[in-house]
C-alpha positions in Angstrom: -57.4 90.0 -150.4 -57.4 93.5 -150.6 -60.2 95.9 -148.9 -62.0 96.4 -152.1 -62.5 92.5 -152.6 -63.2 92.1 -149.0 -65.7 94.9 -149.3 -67.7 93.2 -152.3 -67.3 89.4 -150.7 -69.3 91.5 -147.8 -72.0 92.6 -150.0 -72.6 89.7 -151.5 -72.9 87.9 -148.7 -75.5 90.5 -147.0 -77.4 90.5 -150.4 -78.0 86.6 -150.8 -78.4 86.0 -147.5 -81.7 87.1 -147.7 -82.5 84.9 -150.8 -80.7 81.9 -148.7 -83.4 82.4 -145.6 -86.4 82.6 -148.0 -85.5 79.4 -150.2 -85.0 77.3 -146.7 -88.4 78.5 -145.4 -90.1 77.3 -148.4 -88.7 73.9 -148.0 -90.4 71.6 -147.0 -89.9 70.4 -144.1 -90.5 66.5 -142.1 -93.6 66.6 -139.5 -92.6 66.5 -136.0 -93.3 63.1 -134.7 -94.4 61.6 -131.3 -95.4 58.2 -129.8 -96.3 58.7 -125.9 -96.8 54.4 -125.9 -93.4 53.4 -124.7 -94.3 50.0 -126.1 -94.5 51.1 -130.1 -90.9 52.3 -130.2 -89.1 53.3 -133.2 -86.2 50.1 -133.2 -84.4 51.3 -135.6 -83.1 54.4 -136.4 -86.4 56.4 -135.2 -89.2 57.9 -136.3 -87.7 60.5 -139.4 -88.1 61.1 -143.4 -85.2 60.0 -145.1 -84.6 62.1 -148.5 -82.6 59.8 -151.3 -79.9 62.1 -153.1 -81.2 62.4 -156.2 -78.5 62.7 -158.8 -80.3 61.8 -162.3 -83.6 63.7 -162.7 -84.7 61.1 -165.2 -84.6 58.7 -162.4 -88.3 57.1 -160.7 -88.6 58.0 -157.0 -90.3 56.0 -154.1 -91.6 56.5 -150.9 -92.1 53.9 -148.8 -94.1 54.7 -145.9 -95.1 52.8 -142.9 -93.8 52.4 -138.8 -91.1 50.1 -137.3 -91.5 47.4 -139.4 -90.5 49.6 -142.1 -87.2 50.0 -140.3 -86.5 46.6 -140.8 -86.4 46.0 -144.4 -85.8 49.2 -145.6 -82.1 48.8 -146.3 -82.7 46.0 -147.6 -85.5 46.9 -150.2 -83.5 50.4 -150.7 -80.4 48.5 -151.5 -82.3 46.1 -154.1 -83.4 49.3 -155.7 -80.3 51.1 -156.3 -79.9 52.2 -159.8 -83.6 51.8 -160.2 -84.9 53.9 -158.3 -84.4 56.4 -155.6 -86.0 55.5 -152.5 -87.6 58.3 -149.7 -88.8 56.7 -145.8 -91.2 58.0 -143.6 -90.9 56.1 -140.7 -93.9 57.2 -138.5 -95.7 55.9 -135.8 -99.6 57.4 -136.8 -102.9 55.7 -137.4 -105.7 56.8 -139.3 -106.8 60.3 -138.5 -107.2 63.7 -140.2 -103.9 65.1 -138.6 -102.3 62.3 -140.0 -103.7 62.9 -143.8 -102.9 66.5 -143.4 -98.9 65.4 -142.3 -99.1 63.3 -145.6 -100.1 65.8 -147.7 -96.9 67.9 -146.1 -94.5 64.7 -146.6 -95.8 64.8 -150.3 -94.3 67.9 -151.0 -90.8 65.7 -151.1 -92.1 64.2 -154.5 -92.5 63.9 -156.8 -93.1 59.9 -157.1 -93.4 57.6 -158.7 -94.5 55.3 -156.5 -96.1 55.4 -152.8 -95.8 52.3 -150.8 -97.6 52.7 -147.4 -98.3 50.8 -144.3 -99.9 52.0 -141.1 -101.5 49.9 -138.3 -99.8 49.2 -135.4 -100.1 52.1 -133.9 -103.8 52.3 -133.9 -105.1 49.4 -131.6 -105.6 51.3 -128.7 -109.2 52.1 -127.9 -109.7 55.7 -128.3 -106.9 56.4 -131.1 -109.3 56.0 -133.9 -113.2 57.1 -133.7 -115.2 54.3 -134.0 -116.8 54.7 -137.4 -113.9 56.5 -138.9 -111.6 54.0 -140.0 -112.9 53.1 -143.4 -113.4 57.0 -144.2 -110.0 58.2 -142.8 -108.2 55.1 -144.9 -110.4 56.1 -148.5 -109.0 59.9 -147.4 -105.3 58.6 -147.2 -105.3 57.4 -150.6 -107.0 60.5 -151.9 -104.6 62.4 -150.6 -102.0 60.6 -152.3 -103.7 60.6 -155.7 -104.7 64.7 -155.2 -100.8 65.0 -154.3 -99.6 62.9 -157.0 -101.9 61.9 -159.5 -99.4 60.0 -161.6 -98.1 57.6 -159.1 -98.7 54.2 -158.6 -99.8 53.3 -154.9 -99.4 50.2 -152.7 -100.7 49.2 -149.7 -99.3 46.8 -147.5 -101.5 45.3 -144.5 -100.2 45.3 -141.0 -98.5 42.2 -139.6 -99.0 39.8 -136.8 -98.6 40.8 -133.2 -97.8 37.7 -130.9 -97.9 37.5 -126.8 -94.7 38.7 -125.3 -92.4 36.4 -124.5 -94.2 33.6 -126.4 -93.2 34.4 -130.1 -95.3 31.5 -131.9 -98.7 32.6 -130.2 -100.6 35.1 -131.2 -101.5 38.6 -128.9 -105.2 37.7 -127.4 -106.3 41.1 -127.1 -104.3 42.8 -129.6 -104.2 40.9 -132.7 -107.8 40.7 -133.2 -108.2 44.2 -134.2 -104.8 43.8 -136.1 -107.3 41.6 -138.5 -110.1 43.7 -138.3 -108.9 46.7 -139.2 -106.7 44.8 -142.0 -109.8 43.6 -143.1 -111.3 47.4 -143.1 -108.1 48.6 -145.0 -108.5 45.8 -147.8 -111.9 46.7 -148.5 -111.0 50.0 -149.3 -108.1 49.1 -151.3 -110.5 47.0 -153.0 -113.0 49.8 -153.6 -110.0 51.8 -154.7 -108.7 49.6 -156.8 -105.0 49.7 -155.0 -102.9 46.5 -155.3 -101.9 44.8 -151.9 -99.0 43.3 -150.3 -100.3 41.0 -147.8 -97.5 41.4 -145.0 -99.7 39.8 -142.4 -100.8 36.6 -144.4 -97.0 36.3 -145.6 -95.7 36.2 -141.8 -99.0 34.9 -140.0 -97.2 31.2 -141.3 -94.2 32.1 -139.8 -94.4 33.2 -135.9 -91.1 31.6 -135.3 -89.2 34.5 -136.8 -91.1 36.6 -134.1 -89.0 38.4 -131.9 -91.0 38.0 -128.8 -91.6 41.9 -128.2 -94.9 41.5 -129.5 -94.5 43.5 -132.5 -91.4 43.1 -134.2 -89.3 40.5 -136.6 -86.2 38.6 -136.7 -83.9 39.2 -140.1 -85.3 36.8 -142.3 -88.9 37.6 -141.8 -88.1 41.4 -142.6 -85.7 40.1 -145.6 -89.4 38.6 -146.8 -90.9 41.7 -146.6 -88.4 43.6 -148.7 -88.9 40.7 -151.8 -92.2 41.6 -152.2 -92.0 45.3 -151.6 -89.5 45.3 -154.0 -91.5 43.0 -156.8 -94.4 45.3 -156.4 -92.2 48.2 -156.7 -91.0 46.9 -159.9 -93.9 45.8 -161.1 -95.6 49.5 -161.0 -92.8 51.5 -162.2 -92.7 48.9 -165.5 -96.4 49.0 -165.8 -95.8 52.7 -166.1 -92.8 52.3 -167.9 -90.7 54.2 -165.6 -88.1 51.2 -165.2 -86.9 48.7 -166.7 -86.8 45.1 -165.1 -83.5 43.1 -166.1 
């Protein structure tokens, strides 16, 4: 290369660097996340927004959202996707709260989608996390957010499933699950109000405690393949109603 080319390559690289900086600052970028309960960890691959590659523009998009049980049917509701749709995961460990809505709003700016699938709940149990009074209004702000971000997508929500006593897999958590069901209860009225289609996790695994782990919270393999089928159906079933897919 002689000096004159290496010159140029020199320029060029000074000149766009500049471009480069601005373009990555204005990407958006994945909320930093933290769970101080050492109980509610991640089990999986940790808390984190996984981006889809998106190769074909004309393709629908979906972001499923929810906390460690999301881990364990995601690849498994991703892989039942592929070729229909391209499939984003926030994997968080939040409850209902205005920080969390304005995180949302920030994940959002991954879209556009098609569909949002969401789940949060198991995080939010502990007394103090959410203001009494607050849920209901926090949850109805969630899903605004969602439609303000993305007022073409479909949206499901997907109730919060069973926690059992550790160690004792078929028995259900005394103090815990209890407000599991209440604020399940909360969350469906809303939806209702809303007028945003359910999956029932909880009344789909509250029939099955055997595939319990025993850690309180989280699911052996065929429980989590469960959830996947119906994420998946419901997926489908919004992206045909809006005739973004077809079902074969």
């Amino acid at each position: 290369m002689t000096r004159m080319k290496v010159a140029l390559y020199c320029l060029s690289a000074l000149l766009l660097a500049p471009l480069v900086a601005i373009h990555a600052a204005d990407a958006p970028k994945a909320p930093t996340v933290v769970e101080t309960d050492a109980r509610l960890h991640a089990d999986g691959k940790g808390w984190r927004l996984d981006k889809a590659k998106v190769a074909d523009p004309a393709r629908p998009r979906v972001l499923l959202i929810g906390d460690s049980i999301l881990n364990g049917y995601l690849k498994s509701a991703t892989a039942a996707l592929e070729g229909k749709a391209y499939v984003d995961a926030w994997v968080n460990p939040y409850n209902q709260a205005l920080h969390l809505n304005k995180l949302l709003a920030e994940v959002l700016e991954h879209g556009p989608y098609d569909v949002v699938h969401f789940n949060m709940g198991l995080h939010g149990w502990q007394k103090g996390r959410i203001k009494e009074g607050t849920f209901k209004p926090l949850t109805q702000a969630y899903v605004e957010v969602i439609r303000a971000k993305m007022p073409k997508a479909k949206i499901i929500w997907a109730s919060s499933t069973p926690v059992t006593a550790k160690g004792k897999p078929t028995e259900l958590h005394s103090e815990i699950n209890p407000i599991i069901v209440d604020h399940n209860r909360m969350a469906a009225e809303v939806m209702g109000e809303m007028k945003v289609p359910v999956n029932d996790f909880y009344g789909l695994l509250i029939s099955r405690l055997p595939l319990a782990r025993g850690d309180q919270f989280h699911w052996k393999t065929e429980a989590y393949q469960s959830l996947s089928t119906i994420t998946v159906e419901s997926v489908l079933r919004e992206l045909q109603s809006s005739k973004a897919v077809e079902i074969k």
